[in-house]
C-alpha positions in Angstrom: -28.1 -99.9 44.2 -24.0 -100.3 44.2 -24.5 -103.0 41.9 -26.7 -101.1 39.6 -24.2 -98.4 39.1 -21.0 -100.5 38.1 -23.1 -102.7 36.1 -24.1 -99.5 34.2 -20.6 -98.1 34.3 -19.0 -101.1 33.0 -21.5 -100.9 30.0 -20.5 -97.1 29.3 -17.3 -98.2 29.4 -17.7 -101.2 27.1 -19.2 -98.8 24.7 -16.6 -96.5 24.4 -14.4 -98.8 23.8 -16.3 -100.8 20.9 -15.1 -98.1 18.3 -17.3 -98.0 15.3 -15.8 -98.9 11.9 -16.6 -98.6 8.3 -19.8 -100.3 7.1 -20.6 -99.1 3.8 -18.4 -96.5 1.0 -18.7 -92.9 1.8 -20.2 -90.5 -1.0 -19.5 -86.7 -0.3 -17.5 -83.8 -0.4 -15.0 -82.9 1.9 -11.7 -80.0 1.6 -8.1 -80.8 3.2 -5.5 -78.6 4.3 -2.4 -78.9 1.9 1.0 -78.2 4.2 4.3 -79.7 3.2 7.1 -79.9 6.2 4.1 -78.3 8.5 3.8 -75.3 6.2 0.4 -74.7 4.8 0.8 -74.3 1.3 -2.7 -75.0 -0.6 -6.2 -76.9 -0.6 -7.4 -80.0 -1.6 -11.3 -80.8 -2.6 -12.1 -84.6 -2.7 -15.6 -86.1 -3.9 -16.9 -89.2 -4.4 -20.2 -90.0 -6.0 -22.3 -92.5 -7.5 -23.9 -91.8 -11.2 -25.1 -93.8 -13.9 -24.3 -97.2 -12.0 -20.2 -96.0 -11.4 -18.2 -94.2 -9.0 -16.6 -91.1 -10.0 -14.0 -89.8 -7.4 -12.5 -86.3 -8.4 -9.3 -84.9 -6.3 -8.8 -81.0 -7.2 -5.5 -79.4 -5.8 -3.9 -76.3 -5.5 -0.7 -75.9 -4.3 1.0 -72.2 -4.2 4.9 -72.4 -3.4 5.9 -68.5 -4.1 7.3 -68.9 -7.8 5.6 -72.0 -8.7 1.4 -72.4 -8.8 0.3 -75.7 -9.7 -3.4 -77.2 -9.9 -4.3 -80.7 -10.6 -7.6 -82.4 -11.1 -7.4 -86.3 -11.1 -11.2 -88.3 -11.7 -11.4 -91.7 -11.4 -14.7 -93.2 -13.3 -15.4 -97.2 -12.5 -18.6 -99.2 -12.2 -19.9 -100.2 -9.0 -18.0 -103.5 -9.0 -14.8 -101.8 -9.8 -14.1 -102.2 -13.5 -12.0 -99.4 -15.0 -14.2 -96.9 -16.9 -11.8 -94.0 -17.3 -8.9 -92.1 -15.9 -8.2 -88.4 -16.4 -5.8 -86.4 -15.2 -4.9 -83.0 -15.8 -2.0 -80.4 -14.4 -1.4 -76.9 -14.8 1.7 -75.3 -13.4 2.6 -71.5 -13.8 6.5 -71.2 -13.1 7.6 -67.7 -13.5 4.8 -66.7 -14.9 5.3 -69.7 -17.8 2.5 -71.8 -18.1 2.8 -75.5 -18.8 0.0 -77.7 -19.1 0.0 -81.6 -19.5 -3.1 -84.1 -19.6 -3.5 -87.9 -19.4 -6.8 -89.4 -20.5 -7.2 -93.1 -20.4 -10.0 -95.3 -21.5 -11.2 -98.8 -20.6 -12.7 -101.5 -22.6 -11.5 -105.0 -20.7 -7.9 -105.3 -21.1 -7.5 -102.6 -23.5 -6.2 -98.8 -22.7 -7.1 -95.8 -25.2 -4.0 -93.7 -23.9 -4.2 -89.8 -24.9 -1.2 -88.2 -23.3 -2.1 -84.5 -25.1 0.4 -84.9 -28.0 0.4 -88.5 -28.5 -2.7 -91.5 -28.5 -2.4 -95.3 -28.5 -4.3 -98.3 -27.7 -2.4 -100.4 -25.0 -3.3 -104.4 -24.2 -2.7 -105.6 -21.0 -2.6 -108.8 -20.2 -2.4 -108.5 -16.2 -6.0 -108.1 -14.6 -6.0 -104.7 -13.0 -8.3 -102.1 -11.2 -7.8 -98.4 -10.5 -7.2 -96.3 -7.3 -10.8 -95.6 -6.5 -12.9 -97.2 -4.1 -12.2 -101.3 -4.4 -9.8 -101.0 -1.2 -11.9 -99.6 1.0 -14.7 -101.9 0.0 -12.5 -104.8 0.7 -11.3 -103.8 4.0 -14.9 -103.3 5.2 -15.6 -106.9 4.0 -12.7 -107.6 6.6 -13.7 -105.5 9.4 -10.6 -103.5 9.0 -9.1 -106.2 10.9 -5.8 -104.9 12.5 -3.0 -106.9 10.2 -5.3 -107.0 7.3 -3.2 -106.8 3.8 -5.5 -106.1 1.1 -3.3 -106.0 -2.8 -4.1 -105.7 -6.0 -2.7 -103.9 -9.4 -3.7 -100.4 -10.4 -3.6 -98.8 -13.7 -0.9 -95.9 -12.6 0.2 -94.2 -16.6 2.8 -92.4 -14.3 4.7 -94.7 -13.3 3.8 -97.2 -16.2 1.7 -96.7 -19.2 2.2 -100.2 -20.4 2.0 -102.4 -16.6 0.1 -102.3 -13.9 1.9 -101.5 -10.4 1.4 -103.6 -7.2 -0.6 -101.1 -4.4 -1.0 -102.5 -1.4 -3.1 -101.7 1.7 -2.4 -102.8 5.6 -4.6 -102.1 8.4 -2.4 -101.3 11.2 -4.8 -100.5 14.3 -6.4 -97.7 15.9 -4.3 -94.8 16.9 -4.9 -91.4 18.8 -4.0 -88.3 16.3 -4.4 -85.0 16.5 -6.2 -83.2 14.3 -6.1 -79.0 14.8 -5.8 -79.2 18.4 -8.5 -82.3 19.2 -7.0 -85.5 19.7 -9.2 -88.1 18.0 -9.2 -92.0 17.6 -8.4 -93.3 14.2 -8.0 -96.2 12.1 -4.4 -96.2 10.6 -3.5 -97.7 7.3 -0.6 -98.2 5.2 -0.5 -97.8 1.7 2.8 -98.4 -0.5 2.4 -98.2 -4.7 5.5 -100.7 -5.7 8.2 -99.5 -3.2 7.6 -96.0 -4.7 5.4 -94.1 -2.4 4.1 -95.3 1.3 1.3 -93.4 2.4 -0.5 -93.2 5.9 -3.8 -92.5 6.0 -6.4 -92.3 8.7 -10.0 -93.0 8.8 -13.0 -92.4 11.0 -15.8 -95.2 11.8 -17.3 -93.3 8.5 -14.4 -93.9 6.5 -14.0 -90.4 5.5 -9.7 -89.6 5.6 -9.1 -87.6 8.5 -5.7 -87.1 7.8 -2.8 -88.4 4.8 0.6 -87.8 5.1 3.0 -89.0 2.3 6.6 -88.8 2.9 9.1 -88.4 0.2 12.1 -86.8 -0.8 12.5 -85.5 2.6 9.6 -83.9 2.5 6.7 -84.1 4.2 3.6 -83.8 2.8 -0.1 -83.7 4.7 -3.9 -83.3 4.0 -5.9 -82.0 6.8 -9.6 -82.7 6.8 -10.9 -79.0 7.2 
């Protein structure tokens, strides 16, 4: 009977400890808590769904810092074996009660980039091959297990930083960690993202691979979304 009971026990405890991962790309809705240097300051809606054979992932934000309101809606349209379809991105920000609006809509056909930045348009070739920020990571870290030390790389089409070049993004699976999350401490996968030495981003994932938790520091700031 003594036997029976450690042989179970040592099979709970081998299941707890084989931690599921990421099998397959999550669709859904989810809300995040916006706070920058702990304060909350806003809300942030992310979806991702599937639609006429592409993914469309749409971020919506709003961010309320006393005399400045700003809202931003970014959607990222590619087929399901990540060719670019279109990026859009569009910002609103109210500043003593002045409102500013600006807009970036970008089209795909291959290599070539219909840029509409509001007040200007042109047609952009590039000759680098390049994806966009949507879901090609994640599928290529579940092809690797999310193997701890896995580096996944590849350029994105960022008209922020360049309208003309792609930027490097690169991805790095960096193990399991416990976080805590509104009180409950939870066990997540860590990974580090960095967009050509301009922004590093941590980011942690259930075995679902829904984001638990992003923080982004810059500028001395600190910035986080919460999973709600």
């Amino acid at each position: 009977m003594k036997r029976i009971f450690l042989f179970s026990l040592i099979l709970l405890l081998s299941a707890g400890a084989c931690r599921g991962k990421p099998s397959s790309i999550p669709t859904g809705t989810w809300t995040y808590q916006l706070l920058v240097n702990g304060a909350a300051i806003g809300k942030a809606t992310v979806t991702n769904a599937v639609s006429n054979n592409c993914y469309t992932s749409t971020t919506d934000m709003q961010m309320d810092a006393g005399l400045i309101k700003n809202t931003t809606r970014q959607i990222i349209t590619e087929t399901m074996d990540f060719r670019p379809v279109k990026l859009e991105v569009y910002n609103k920000t109210i500043h003593n009660d002045q409102v500013s609006e600006m807009k970036t809509i970008a089209k795909f056909t291959g290599n070539k980039v219909e840029l509409d930045t509001g007040g200007t348009k042109s047609t952009i070739t590039i000759t680098k091959p390049f994806i966009l920020e949507g879901n090609y990571f994640i599928n290529e870290l579940i092809k690797n297990d999310f193997n701890k030390g896995t580096i996944i790389k590849n350029y994105i089409y960022e008209p922020s930083v360049d309208i003309e070049e792609p930027v490097l993004m690169l991805v790095k699976v960096l193990g399991r960690e416990d976080i805590s999350i509104k009180g409950k401490t939870k066990n997540l996968i860590h990974l580090g993202f960095s967009i050509e030495n301009l922004k590093n981003i941590d980011s942690y994932i259930d075995e679902n691979g829904i984001t638990q938790k992003t923080v982004i520091t810059m500028l001395n700031n600190r910035l986080e979304l919460v999973l709600e």
